[in-house]
Each structure stands twice: as C-alpha cells, then as structure tokens.
N, C-alpha and C positions, 0 to 999 in steps of 0.2 A: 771689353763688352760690359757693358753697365746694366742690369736688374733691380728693380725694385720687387720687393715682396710684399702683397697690399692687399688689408683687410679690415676691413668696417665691422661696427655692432651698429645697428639703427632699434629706434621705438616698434619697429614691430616689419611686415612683409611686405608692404605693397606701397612704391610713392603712389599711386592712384589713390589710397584712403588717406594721403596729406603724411607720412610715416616720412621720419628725419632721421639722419647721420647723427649721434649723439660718441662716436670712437672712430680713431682711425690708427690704424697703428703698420708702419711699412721698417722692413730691415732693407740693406743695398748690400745685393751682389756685385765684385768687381772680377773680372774672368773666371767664375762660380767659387770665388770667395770672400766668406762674408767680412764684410770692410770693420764692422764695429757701428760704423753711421746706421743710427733709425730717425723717424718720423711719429711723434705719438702723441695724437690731440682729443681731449673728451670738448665736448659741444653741447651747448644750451638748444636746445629743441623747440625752447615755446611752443612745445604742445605735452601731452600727456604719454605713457611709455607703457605700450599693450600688457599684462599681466605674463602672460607666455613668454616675453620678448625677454624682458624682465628677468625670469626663471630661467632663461638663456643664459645672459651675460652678469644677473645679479647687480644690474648698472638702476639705480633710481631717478625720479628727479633731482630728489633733494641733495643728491649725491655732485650735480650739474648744474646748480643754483647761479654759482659764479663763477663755470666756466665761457668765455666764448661761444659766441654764435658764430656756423660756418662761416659768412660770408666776411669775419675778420679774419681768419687766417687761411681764406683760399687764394694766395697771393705766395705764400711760404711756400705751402703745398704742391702748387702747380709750380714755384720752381723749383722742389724737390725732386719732382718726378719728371720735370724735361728731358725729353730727348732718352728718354730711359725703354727699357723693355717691361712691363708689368709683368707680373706672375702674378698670379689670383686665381684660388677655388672660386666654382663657379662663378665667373667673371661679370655673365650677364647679371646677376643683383647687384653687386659690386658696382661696375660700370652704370649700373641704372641709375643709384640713386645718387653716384657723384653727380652725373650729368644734370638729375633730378636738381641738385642741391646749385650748380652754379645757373640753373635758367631761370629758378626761384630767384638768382641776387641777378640778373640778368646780366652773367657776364659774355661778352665781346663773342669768348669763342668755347663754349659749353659740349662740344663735341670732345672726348676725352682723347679721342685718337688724334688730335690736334697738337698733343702736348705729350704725348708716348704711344707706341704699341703694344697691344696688350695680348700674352698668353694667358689660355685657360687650361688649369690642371686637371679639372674634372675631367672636360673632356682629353685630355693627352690622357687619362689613368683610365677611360673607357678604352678606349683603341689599345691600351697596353692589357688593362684587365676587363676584357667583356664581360658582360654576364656575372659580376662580384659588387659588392659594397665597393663603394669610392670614396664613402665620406672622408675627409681630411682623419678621423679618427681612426676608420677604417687602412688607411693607406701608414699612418702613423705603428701602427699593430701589425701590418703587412712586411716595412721598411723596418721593423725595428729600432724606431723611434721613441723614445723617451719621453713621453705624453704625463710622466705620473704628476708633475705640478700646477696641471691645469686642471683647476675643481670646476671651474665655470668658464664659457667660452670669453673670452677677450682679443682686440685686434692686436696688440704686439704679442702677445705669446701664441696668437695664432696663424702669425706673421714668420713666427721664427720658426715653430712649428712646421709650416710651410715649405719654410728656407731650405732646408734637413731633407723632408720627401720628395721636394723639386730635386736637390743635387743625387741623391738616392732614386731616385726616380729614370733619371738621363744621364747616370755617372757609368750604363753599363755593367753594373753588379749584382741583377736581376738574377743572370742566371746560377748565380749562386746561392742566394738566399731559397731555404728549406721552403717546402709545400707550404701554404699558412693554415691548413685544411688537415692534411693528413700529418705534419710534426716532421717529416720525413721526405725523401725524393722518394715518389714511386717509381716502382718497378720498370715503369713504362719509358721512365725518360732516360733509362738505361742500357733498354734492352735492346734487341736485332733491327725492331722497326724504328727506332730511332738510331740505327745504323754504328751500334754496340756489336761488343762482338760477346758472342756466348760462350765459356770457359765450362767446363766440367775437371771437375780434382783439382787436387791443391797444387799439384807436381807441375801442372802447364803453365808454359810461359810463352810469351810471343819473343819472338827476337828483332828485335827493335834498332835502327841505327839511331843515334842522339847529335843531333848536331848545335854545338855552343852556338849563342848569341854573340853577334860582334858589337862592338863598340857604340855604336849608332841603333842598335835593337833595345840595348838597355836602356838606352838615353831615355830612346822613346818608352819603354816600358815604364820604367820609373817617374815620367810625365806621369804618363795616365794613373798611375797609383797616387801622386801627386792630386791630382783630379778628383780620386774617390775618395780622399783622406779631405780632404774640403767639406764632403756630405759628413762625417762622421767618423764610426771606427770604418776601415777597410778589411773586409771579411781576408781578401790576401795576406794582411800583415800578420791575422790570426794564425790561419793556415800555417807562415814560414815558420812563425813561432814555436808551433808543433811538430815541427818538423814532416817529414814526406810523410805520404800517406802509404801503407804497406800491405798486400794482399795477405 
C-alpha cells in the first residue's frame, strides 16, 4: 500500500481572492513505512503573500523570486502522487487549492481524485477525538510527537510531522497513551463500570489460569509491534523494558 503525506503553504486562505500554492512538501508511505522518498517544491506566485500567511510559514516573495511557477512542475507532481492514497490535515484547503492551481494552467484532468484518493486526518482525529483540539499541533502534543523543530509552519516538516500522527493515529496504541488532560489514566477507565474489577487489601489476588502463545500468536504479535515501531517509539517496547508491572 502506497501513501503519500501532503501538505501545502499558500499566500494566504482563499483561491476565490486569487491566493497561490507558493510550498508543497509530501513524504511516502510504503505498508505504513516511511520509504525515505519526499516531494518538496517552493513556487513563484506572481502575485503578493498576505502578511498573516506570511507570519505562518515565514515564507516571502523575495524568498521565491527564482523559484518555478506551478504549472512547471505539475507534471513531476501528479506523477508523484499517481495512484497513491493522500493523507492530508484538513484536505479540503489542501485539495482546493491543487485543483485551484492546475484549472488556472488549464490542465486536461484538474480533479485530484483522478490521479489519487484522498484521506483527511482532521476529520479521522474528530470521530477518534470529539469535542478536543485537532490541530496537527494539537494531535502532535496528544501522540507524543516531537514537534520541538518546527519554529514556523512549513510543507515537508509538516508533512513528516503528519507522517508520525497518521501511523500513531491508526497503529492502535491509543489505548495506551496517558489522559493528555489529566497527566494520568483516570480512575474511571479502571474501575467496575469499565468492567474492572475492584480489589480492597494488599493480600488479595485473583487466581488466574495463563495460557502461553503458540507459535503463530507471536508471529502475529510481533507484526503488529512491527507496525507501531513504523509511527515512532512503541510504548510496548517501553513497558518490556521495565519489566511486568506489579501490584
């Protein structure tokens, strides 16, 4: 399975006030691991870069004087991304202003879902976290993701950034990672109504049968550790490290 991870910096919010792709910056996922391959082009805009937008990505004109205009290298691009799956924070700006950018050079087939399928994290990070901040920032600080060398937003670091919260995101290691709110597991996801059982004194124990994994259970377990060692560290590896945990 092939992913790209893709993210733009443009002159400011809106293609309806004429606002240009001036960054694009995408990493590739290949069965959720990142290959080494990226994608990373700044762009000549011929027009002016809103002050705000600016204060975003710290990107100027004079900074893009003699780079390319999109419609020279939207030829590389779309065959970067053939046949690929997108990941993209909010997708619909993203998607808007590609499609914005090849109807402007009036290409052939300016519909993006022509040339990939596109996931949007925002909304996967609503349905996983209702009701909470989502920003890529937000979700970076959530996943324990290592944000500290991004002073300013940019597309490949916000691309790799991405990369990290996606596989952390869908790697299944949610339920491990600590409250981001309270520091802590509360009580709650502990206790009786989350179908815990309630201990009083030190002296009780349950008695337990244990029955070993065969051969075929590790295989598979060690996949899927395999899997969440793709996003980052593996909070499991942590854990064996420390040995069992002990009442």
């Amino acid at each position: 399975m092939r992913q790209i991870v893709l993210d733009t910096e443009t002159t400011g919010l809106s293609t309806a006030q004429g606002h240009r792709i001036i960054e694009i910056g995408c990493v590739e996922l290949v069965n959720r691991r990142l290959t080494g391959r990226e994608y990373h082009r700044f762009m000549n805009p011929d027009r002016g870069i809103d002050e705000g937008a600016e204060r975003v990505h710290g990107i100027s004109l004079a900074d893009l004087e003699n780079e390319p205009r999109f419609h020279e290298i939207a030829d590389e691009l779309l065959d970067f991304l053939r046949d690929a799956e997108l990941i993209i924070h909010n997708a619909e700006f993203d998607v808007g202003f590609l499609e914005h950018e090849l109807t402007l050079m009036k290409h052939p087939e300016p519909s993006i879902t022509s040339h990939a399928s596109v996931l949007d994290t925002l909304s996967l990070a609503r349905k996983l976290h209702p009701g909470q901040r989502n920003s890529l920032d937000a979700l970076c600080k959530r996943y324990e993701i290592d944000a500290s060398k991004r002073d300013v937003h940019g597309a490949l670091i916000d691309s790799e950034l991405l990369a990290n919260v996606y596989l952390a995101m869908t790697g299944g290691q949610t339920a491990l990672l600590l409250h981001e709110d309270a520091g802590d597991i509360r009580e709650a996801d502990t206790g009786p109504e989350r179908g815990g059982s309630e201990l009083s004194g030190s002296d009780e124990r349950l008695s337990l049968v244990v029955v070993q994994a065969d051969s075929e259970e590790c295989k598979a377990h060690e996949s899927l550790l395999e899997r969440l060692r793709a996003g980052g560290e593996c909070v499991w590896d942590k854990v064996s490290a420390e040995g069992p945990i002990r009442s």
